[in-house]
C-alpha positions in Angstrom: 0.0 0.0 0.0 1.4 3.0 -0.8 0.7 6.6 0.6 0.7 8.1 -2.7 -2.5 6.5 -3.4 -5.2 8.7 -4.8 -8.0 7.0 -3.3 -7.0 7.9 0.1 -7.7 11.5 -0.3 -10.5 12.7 1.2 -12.5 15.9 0.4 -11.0 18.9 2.7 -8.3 16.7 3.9 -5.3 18.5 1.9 -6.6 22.1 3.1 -5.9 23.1 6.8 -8.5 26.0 8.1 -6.7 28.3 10.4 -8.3 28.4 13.5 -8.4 31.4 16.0 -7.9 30.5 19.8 -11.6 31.6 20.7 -12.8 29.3 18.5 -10.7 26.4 19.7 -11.2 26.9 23.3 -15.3 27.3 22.1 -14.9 23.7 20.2 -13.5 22.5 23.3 -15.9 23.8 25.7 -18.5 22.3 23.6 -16.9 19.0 23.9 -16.6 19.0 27.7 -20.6 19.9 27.3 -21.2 16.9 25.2 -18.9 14.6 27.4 -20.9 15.4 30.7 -24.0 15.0 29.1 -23.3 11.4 27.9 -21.9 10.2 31.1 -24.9 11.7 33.2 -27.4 9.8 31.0 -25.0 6.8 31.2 -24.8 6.5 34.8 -28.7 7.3 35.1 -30.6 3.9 35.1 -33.9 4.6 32.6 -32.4 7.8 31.4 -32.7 11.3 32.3 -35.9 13.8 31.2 -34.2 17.2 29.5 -35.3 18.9 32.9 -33.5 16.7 35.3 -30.3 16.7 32.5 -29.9 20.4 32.9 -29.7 20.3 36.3 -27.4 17.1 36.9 -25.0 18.9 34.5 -25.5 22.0 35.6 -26.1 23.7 32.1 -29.2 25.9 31.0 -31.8 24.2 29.1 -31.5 25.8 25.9 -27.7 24.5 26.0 -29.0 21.1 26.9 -31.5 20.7 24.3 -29.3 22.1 21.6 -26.4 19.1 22.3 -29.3 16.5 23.3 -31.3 16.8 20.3 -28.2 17.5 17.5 -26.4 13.7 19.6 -30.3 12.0 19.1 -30.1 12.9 15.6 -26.7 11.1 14.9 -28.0 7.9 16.7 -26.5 8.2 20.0 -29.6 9.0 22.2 -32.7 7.5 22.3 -36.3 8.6 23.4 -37.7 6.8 26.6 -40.8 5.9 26.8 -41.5 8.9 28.9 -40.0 11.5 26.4 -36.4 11.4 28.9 -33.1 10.8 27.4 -31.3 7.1 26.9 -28.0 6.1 25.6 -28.6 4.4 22.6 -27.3 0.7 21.3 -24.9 2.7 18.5 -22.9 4.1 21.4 -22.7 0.5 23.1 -21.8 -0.6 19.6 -19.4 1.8 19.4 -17.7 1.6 22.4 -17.5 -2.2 21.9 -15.9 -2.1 18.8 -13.4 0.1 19.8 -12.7 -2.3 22.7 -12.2 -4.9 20.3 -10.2 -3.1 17.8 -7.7 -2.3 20.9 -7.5 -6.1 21.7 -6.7 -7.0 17.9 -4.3 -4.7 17.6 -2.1 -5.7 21.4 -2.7 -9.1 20.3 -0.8 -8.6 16.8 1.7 -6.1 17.9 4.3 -8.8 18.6 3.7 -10.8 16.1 3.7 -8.3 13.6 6.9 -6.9 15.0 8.7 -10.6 14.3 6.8 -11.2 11.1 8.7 -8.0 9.5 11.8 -8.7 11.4 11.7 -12.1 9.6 10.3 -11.3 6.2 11.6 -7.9 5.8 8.6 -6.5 4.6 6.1 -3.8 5.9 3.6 -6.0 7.2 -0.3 -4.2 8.1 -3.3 -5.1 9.8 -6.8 -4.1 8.3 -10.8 -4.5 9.7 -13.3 -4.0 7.1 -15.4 -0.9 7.5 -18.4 0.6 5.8 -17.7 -1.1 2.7 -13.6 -0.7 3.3 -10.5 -1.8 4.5 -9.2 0.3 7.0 -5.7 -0.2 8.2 -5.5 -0.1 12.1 -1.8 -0.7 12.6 1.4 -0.9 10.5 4.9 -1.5 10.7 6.9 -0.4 7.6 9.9 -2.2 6.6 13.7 -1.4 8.0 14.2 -1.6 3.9 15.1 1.6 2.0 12.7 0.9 -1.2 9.4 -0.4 0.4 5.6 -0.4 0.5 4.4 2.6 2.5 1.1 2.5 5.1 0.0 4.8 7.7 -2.8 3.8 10.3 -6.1 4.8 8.9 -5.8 4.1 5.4 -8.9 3.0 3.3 -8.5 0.8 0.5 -11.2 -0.8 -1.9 -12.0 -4.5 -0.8 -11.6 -6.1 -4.6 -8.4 -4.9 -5.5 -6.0 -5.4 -2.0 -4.9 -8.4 -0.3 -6.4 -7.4 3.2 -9.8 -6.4 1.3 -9.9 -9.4 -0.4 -9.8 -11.6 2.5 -12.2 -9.8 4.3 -14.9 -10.6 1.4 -14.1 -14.6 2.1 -15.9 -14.1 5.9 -19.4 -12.3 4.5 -22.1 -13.7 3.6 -23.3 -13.9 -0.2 -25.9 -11.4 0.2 -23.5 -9.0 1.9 -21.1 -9.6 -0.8 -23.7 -8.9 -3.7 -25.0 -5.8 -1.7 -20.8 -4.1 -1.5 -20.3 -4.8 -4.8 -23.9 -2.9 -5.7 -22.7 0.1 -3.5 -19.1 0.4 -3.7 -18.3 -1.0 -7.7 -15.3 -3.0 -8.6 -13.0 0.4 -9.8 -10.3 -0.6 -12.7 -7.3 0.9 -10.4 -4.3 -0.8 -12.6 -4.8 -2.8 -15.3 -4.2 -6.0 -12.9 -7.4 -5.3 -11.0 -10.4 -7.8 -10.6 -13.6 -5.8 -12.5 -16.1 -8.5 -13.0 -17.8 -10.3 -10.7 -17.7 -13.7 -11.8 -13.5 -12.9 -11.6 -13.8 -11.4 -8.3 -15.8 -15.1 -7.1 -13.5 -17.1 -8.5 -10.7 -15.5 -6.9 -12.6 -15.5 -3.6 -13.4 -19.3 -3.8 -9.3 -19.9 -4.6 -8.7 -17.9 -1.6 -10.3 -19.8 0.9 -9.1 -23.4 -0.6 -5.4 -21.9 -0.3 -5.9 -20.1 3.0 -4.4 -16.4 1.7 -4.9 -13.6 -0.6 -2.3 -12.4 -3.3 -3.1 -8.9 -4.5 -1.0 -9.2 -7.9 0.0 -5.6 -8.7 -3.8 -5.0 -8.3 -4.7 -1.8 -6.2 -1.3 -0.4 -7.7 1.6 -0.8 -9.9 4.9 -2.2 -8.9 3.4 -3.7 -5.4 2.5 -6.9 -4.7 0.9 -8.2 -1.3 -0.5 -10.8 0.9 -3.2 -11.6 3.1 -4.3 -13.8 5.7 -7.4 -14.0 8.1 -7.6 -13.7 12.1 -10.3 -14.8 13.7 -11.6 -14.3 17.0 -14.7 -16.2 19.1 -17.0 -18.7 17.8 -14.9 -18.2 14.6 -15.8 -15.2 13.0 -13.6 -13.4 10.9 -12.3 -10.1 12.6 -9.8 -8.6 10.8 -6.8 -9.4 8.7 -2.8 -9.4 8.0 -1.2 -8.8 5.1 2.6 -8.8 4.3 3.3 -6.1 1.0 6.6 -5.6 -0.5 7.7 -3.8 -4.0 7.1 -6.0 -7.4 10.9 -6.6 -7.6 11.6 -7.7 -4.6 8.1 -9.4 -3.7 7.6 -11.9 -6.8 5.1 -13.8 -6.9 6.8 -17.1 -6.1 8.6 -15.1 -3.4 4.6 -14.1 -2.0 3.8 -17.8 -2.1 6.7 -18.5 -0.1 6.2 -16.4 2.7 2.8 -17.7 3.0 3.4 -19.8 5.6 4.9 -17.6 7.9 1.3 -15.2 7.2 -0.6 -18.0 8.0 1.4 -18.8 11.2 1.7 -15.1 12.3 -2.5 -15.2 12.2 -3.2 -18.3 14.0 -1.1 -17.3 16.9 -3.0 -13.8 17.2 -6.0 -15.4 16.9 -5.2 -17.9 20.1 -4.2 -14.6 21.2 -7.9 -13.2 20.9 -9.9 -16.2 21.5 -8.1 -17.7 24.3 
């Protein structure tokens, strides 16, 4: 993966707004606002009425309503039954999968760390979100040519070794609905377009056990991928080991295979056990 990537820039993100220190201590204020009025309706068994809210937080009504009503619109508060306040499951959700994310991620960090000591390579590890991969950690190679990654890269599913992986866990339906929302993007002329070729690639990658993304998200990379998986053996993420085209060949990818495949069974006796 490399950080010169197109796809990973995101509208606004090359363009930093200056910001005056008013404003920053007013974002901030706004936050500690927001903060106090999640862990009040938290730590309130049946939730809190807008009335009782103000008072428990100490902030005027019209302050209350205004951070109340815009965190119920995103789907983080819900409406009791008696018109009050309650945290809502997306928070839970959230807050779970966070917690999880943070387990993956101590699991692998060892692992990971003798994976590129022994294979030389910039080795990353990736969960699939909203229709992506994201990358949650990385460790780039000691080399001086290598495959660059920073921690929150997305990447299309169909055309990396991490993505492709992920696709093996979902179900067919889930499959057929990403490929409806997100496409299958021509990104080099190596990449998988059709979806007959995408399924037949997905149905060799769980006989063999590992991905190979042949030089298809970009030119002159080549990758591999591998799943982990954590209770009652669900998929939960993935590792991939990506190297430059002349260094990484494909008979070199195959080779290092079974090291990948080793590296993922012992984080995921590190998750489930």
């Amino acid at each position: 993966m490399a950080k010169q990537q197109a796809y990973n820039q995101r509208p606004g993100s090359d363009t930093l707004k200056k910001r005056t220190p008013r404003s920053e201590s007013s974002g901030v204020l706004v936050l500690h606002k927001t903060l106090d009025i999640l862990e009040a309706i938290k730590n309130t068994p049946g939730g809190l009425s807008l009335a009782d809210l103000s008072r428990a937080v100490r902030m005027p009504k019209p302050t209350a309503y205004r951070i109340t009503s815009t965190l119920e619109s995103r789907g983080y508060l819900d409406r009791t039954t008696e018109g009050g306040y309650q945290v809502s499951r997306k928070l839970f959700e959230l807050q779970r999968r966070t917690t999880d994310e943070q387990v993956i991620i101590r699991a692998a960090q060892p692992i990971m760390d003798r994976l590129v000591e022994s294979c030389q390579e910039t080795v990353n590890l990736g969960i699939l979100d909203a229709g992506e991969v994201v990358v949650i950690n990385t460790i780039e190679s000691p080399q001086g040519i290598r495959m660059a990654s920073k921690i929150g890269n997305r990447r299309y599913l169909h055309s990396t070794a991490l993505g492709k992986v992920l696709l093996c866990g979902l179900p067919e339906r889930e499959l057929q609905r990403l490929i409806r929302v997100k496409g299958l993007p021509k990104l080099t002329p190596f990449t998988l377009t059709t979806v007959a070729g995408l399924k037949d690639e997905l149905e060799l990658i769980r006989e063999r056990g590992y991905s190979i993304d042949n030089e298809e998200n970009e030119l002159n990379g080549r990758c591999l991928g591998a799943p982990i998986f954590g209770p009652y053996g669900r998929m939960v993420s993935a590792l991939s080991i990506s190297g430059p085209s002349f260094r990484m060949t494909v008979e070199h990818a195959h080779s290092l295979a079974p090291q990948l495949l080793e590296a993922c069974r012992s984080i995921t006796q590190s998750i489930t056990s």
